[in-house]
LUMLUM-872448 format. One line per field, with one value per residue (C-alpha): x, y, z; residue number from 1; residue in one letter. Coordinates in pm, 1 decimal, padded with zeros to 6 digits. Layout:
REM LUMLUM-872448
x [X;...]
y [Y;...]
z [Z;...]
resi [NUM;...]
resn [A;...]
//
This chain:
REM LUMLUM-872448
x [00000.0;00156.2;00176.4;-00133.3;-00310.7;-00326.3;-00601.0;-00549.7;-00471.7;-00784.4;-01017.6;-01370.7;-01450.3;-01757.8;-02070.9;-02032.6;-02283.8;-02101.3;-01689.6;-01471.7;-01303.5;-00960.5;-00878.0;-00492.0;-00649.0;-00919.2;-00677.0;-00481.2;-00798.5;-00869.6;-00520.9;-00542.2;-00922.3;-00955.4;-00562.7;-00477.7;-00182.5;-00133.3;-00461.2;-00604.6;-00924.0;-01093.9;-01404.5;-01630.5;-01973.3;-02083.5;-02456.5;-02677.8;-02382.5;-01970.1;-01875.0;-01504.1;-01315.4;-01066.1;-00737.9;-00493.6;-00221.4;-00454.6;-00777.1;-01073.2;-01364.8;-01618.1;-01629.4;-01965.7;-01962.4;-02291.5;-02409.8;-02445.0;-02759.3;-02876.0;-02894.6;-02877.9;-02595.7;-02871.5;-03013.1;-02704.6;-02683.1;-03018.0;-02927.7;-02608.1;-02799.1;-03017.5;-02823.7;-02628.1;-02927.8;-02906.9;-02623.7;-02635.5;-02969.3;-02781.1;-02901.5;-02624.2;-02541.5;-02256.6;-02271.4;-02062.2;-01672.5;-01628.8;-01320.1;-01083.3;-01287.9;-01600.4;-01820.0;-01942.7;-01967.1;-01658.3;-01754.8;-01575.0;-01593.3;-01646.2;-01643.7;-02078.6;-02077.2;-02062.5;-02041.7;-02032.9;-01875.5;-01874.1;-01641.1;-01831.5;-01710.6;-01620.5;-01861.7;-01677.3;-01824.6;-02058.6;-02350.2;-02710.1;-02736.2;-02376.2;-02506.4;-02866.6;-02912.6;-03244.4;-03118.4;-02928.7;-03284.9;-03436.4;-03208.4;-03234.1;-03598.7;-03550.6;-03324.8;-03570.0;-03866.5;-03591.2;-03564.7;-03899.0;-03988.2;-03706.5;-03764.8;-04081.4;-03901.8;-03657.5;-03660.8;-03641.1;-03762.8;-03506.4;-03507.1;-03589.1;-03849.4;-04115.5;-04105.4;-04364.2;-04455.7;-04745.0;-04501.1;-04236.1;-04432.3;-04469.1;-04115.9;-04001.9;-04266.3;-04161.3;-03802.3;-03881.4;-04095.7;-03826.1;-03486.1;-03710.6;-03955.7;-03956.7;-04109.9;-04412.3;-04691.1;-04455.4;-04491.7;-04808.6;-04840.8;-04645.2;-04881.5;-05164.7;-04989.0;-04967.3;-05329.2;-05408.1;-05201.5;-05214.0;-05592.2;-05493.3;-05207.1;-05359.2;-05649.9;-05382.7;-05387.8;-05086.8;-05082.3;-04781.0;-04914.6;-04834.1;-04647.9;-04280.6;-03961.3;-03838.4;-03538.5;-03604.9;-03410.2;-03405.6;-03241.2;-03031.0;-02724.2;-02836.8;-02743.4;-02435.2;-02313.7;-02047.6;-01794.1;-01991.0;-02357.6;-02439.1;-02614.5;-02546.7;-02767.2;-02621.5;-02699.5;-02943.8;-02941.2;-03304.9;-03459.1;-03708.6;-04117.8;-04351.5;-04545.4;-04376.9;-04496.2;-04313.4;-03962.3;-04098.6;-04215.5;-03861.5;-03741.1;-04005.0;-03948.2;-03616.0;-03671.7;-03943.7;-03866.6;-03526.4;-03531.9;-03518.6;-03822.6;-04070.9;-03842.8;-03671.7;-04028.6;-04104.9;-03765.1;-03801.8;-04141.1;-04100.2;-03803.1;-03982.9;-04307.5;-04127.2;-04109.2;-04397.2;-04699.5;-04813.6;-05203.6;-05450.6;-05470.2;-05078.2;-05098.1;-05307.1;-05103.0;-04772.9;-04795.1;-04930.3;-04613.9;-04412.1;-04505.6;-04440.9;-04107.0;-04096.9;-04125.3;-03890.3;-03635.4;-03721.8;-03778.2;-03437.4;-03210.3;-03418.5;-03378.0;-03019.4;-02925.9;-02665.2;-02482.3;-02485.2;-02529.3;-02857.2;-02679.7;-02812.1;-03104.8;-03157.5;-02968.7;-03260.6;-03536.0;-03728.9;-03690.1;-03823.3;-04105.9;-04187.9;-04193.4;-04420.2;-04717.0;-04651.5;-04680.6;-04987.3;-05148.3;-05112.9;-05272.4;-05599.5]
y [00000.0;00368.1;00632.3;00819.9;00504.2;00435.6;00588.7;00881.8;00734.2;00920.4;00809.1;00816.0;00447.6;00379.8;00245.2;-00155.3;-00386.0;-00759.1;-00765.6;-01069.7;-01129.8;-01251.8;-01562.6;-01576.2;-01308.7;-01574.5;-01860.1;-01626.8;-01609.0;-01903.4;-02023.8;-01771.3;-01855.1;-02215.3;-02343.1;-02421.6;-02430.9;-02444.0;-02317.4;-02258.8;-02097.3;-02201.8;-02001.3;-02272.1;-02036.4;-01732.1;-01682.6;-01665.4;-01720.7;-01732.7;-02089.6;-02149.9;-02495.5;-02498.4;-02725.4;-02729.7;-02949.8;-03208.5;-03130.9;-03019.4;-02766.7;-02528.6;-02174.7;-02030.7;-01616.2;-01476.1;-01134.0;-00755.7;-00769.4;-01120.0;-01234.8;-01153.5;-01248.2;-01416.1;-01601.2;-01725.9;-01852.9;-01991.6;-02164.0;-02361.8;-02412.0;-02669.1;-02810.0;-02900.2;-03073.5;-03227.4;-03364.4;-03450.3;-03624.0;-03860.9;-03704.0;-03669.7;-03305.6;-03096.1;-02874.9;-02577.2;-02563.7;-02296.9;-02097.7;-02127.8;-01903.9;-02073.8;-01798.2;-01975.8;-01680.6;-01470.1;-01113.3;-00894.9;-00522.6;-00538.5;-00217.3;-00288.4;-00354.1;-00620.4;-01005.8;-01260.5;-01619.8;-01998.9;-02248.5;-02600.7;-02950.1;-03143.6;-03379.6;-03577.0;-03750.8;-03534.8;-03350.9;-03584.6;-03428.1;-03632.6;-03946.5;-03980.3;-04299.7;-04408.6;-04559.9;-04209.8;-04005.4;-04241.2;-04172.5;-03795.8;-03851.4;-04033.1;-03705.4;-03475.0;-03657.4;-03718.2;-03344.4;-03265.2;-03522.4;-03366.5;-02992.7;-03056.5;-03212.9;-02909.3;-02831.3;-02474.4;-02209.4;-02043.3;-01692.3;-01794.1;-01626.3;-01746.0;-01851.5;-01611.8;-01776.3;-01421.3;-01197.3;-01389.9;-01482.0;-01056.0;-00991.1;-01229.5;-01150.3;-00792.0;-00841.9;-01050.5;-00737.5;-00502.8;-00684.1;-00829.4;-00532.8;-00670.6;-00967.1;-00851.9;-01094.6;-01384.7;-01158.9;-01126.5;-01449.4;-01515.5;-01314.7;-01485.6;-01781.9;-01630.8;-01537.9;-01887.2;-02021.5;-01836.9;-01901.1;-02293.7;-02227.7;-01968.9;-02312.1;-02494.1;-02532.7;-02423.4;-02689.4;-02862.0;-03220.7;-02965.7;-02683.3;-02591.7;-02566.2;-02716.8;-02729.0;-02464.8;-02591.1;-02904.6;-02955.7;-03209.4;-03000.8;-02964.0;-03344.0;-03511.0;-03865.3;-04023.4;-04276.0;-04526.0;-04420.0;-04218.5;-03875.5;-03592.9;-03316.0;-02962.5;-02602.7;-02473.3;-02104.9;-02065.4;-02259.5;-02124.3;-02190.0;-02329.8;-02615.6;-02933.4;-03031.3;-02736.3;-02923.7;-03186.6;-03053.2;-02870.5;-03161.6;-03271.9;-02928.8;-02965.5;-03345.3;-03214.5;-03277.2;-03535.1;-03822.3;-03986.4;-03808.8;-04088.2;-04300.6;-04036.4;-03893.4;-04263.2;-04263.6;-03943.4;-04029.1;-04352.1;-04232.5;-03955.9;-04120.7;-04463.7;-04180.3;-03906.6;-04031.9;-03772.2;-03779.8;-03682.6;-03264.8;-03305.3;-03501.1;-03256.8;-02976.0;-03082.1;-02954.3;-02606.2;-02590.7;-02749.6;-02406.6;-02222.9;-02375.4;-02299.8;-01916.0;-01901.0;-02039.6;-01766.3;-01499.0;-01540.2;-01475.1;-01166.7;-01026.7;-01072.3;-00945.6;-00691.8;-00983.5;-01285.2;-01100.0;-01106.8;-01387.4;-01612.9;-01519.1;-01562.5;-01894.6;-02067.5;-01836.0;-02032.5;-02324.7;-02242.8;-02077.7;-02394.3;-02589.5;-02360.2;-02392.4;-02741.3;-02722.7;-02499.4;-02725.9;-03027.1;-02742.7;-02670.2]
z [00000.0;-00081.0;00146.0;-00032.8;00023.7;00407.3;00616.0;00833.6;01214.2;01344.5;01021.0;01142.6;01104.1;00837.2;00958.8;00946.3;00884.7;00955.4;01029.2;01021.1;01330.2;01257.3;01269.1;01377.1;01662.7;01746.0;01788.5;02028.6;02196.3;02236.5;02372.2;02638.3;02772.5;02725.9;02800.4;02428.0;02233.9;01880.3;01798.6;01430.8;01307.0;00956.3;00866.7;00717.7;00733.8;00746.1;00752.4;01128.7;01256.0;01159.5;01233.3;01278.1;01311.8;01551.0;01593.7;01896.7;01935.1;02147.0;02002.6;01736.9;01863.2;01658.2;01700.7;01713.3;01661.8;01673.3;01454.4;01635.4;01793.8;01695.3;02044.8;02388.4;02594.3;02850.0;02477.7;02412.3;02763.9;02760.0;02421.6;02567.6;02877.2;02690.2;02512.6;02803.1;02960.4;02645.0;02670.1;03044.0;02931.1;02692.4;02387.1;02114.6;02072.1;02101.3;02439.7;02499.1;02658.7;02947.3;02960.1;03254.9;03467.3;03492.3;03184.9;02893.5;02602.3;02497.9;02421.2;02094.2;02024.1;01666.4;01421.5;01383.4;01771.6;02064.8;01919.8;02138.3;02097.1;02187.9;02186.6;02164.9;02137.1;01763.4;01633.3;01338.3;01032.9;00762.4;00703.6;00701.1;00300.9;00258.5;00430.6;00340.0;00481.3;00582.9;00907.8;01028.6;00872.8;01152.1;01409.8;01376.2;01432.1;01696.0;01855.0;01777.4;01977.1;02276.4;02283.2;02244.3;02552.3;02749.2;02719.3;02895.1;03158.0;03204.9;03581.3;03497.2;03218.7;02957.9;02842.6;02483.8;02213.3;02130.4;01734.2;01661.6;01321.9;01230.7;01277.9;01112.2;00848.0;00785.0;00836.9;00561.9;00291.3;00361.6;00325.7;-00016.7;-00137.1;-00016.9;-00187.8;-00517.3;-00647.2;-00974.6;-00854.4;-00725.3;-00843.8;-00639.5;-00322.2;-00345.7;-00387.1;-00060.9;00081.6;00002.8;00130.8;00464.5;00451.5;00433.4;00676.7;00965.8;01050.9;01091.6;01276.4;01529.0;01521.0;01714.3;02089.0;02283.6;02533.8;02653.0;02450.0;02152.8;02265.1;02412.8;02339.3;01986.0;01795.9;01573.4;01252.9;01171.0;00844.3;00735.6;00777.7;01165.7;01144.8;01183.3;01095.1;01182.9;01031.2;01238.8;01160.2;01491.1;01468.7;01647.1;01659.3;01627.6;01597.6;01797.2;01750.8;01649.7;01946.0;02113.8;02192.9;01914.4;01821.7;01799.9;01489.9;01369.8;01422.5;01205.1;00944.6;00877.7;00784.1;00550.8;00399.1;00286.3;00120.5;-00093.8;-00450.8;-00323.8;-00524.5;-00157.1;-00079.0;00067.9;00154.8;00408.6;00496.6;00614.3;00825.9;00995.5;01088.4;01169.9;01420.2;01545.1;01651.5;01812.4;02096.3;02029.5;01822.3;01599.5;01669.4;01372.5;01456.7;01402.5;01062.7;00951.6;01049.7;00864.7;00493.7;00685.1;00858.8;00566.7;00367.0;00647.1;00634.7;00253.3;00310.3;00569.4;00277.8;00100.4;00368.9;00580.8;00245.4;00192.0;00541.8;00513.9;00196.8;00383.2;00545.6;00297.8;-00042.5;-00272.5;-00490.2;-00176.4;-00253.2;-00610.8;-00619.7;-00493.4;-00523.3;-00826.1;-00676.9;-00375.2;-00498.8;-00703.3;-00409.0;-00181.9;-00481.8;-00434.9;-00061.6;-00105.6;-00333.0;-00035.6;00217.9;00029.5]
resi [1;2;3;4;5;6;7;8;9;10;11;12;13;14;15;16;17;18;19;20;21;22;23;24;25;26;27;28;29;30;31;32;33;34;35;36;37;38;39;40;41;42;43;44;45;46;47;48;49;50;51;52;53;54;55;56;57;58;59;60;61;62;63;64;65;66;67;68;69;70;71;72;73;74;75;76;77;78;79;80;81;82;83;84;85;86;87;88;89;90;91;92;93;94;95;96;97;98;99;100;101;102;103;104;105;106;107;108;109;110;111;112;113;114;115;116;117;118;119;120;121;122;123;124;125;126;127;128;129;130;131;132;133;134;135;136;137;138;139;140;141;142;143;144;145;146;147;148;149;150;151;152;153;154;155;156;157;158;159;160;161;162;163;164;165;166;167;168;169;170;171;172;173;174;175;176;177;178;179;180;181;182;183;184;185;186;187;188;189;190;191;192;193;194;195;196;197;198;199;200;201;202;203;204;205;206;207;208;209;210;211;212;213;214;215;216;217;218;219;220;221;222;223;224;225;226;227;228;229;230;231;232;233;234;235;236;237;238;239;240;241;242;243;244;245;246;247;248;249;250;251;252;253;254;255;256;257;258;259;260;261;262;263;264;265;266;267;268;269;270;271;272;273;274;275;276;277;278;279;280;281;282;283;284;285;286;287;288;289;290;291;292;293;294;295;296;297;298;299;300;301;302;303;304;305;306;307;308;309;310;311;312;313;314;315;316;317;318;319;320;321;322;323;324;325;326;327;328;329;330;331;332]
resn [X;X;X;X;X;X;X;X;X;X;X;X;X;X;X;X;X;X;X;X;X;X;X;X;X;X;X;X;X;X;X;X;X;X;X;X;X;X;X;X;X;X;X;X;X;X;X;X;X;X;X;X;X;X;X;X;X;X;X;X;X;X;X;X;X;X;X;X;X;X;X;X;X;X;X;X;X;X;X;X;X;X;X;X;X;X;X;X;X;X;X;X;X;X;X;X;X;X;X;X;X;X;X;X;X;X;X;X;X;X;X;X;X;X;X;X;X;X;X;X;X;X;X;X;X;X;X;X;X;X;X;X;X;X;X;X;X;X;X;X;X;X;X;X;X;X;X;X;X;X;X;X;X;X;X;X;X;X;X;X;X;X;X;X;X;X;X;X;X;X;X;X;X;X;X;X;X;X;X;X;X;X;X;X;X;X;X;X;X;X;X;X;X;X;X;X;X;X;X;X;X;X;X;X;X;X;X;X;X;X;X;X;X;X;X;X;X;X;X;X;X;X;X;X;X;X;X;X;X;X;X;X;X;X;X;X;X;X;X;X;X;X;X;X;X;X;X;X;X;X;X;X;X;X;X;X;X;X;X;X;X;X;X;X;X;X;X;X;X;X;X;X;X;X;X;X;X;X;X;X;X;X;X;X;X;X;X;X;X;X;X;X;X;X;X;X;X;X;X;X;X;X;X;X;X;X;X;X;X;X;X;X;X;X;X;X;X;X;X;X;X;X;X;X;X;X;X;X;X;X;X;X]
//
């Protein structure tokens, strides 16, 4: 860089939307809070959250650092609190590391503003979408009823939102309208959608045989598989309060149109209800929730177009739209 080039030492700083921390700076973090040494930091995603893989000299961990004003510091807390009943629970997941003195979350002044970060333990083997097999699609039904069954079993209540599926549903249609103008007979016809789904979701009881604490995002890259076959279950950033059925149909969502389609639909089920029955009001529910599902595809892009770049968005975009007329045909 030339001397005309560099910035003034007192530059006012331009407003930031998303920073990336550095990674040689993280591993230096990371050797003096957790009692590393050798550390390295790989960005492998950048989306909700920037997910880092870490190496030390005796050991593999993921690095979880969370977006400016994403979540609370007592969300994030609440997050790794569950999973660690998880885990203490016997259910496969991967729960949070503390650093030497005792806190769970680190905390980074960033040029957009306070991040916050969490070191969690390595779970080896591949994404679910890698290893499709029908006995690991069973197994991660299996997880998901465990959790389901053990969240209302929780001794105590955790500060986390309520997945507030109306006003969701507004935010992403509005994002979508906002980022596409040009496409405005496809909003409207997300918003149509909407129309016709929230009246048989607000038709749902929320009692505790339907209602609690859920998962939040179960995809098949939420699922793990190991060398061996085992599942664990990870990523739990967008738990929170909602039907059940919700978690389910997530999954369903994203095997629409798979050439694997029933036959992992049969799995998932199958895994899922050896635990939790789904009873007929539940049945009925899952395509409503499947094109729920189906706009929040197309709705989270949208509403971060600043951070991920509207490419995300368009990638998919047809597709996805293509798949919630399908969806919408199942609902009516």
């Amino acid at each position: 860089m030339g001397k005309m080039d560099s910035p003034p030492l007192n530059a006012h700083l331009f407003p930031t939307t998303k920073s990336f921390l550095s990674a040689r700076a993280l591993a230096r973090v990371l050797e003096a809070e957790y009692g590393l040494s050798g550390v390295r930091c790989q960005l492998l995603t950048a989306t909700l959250r920037d997910v880092y893989f870490v190496r030390s000299a005796s050991s593999r961990h993921v690095l979880y650092i969370y977006q400016h004003g994403h979540r609370t510091a007592d969300e994030i807390e609440a997050e790794w609190a569950f999973v660690d009943y998880l885990a203490a629970s016997g259910v496969p997941v991967a729960p949070a590391i503390p650093r030497n003195n005792g806190e769970l979350a680190l905390t980074f002044q960033a040029p957009e503003g306070r991040r916050h970060g969490v070191l969690t333990r390595f779970a080896s083997g591949e994404h679910l979408r890698q290893r499709p097999g029908s006995e690991a699609v069973e197994s991660y039904g299996h997880i998901i009823a465990q959790i389901h069954t053990l969240a209302d079993a929780m001794p105590q209540t955790l500060n986390r939102p309520s997945i507030d599926l109306e006003s969701l549903l507004a935010q992403w249609i509005a994002a979508f309208a906002a980022e596409v103008p040009e496409r405005q007979d496809d909003a409207a016809f997300l918003q149509e959608s909407a129309a016709f789904l929230l009246p048989r979701i607000r038709a749902l009881p929320k009692s505790k045989l339907y209602y609690g604490l859920v998962h939040g995002d179960v995809i098949r890259a939420n699922a793990q598989v190991s060398d061996d076959g085992r599942v664990t279950v990870l990523d739990f950033d967008l738990c929170g309060f909602c039907w059940r059925v919700y978690d389910v149909a997530s999954y369903l969502a994203v095997i629409r149109g798979l050439p694997e389609e029933q036959e992992s639909e049969q799995a998932f089920l199958s895994g899922y209800q050896q635990i939790r029955p789904l009873d007929d009001m539940e049945n009925k529910a899952l395509p409503v929730f499947e094109a729920v599902r189906m706009i929040f595809s197309i709705g989270i892009p949208a509403m971060n177009v600043f951070h991920w770049g509207s490419a995300y968005l368009h990638t998919f975009l047809n597709q996805e739209l293509n798949r919630l007329h399908l969806a919408m045909n199942r609902v009516r």
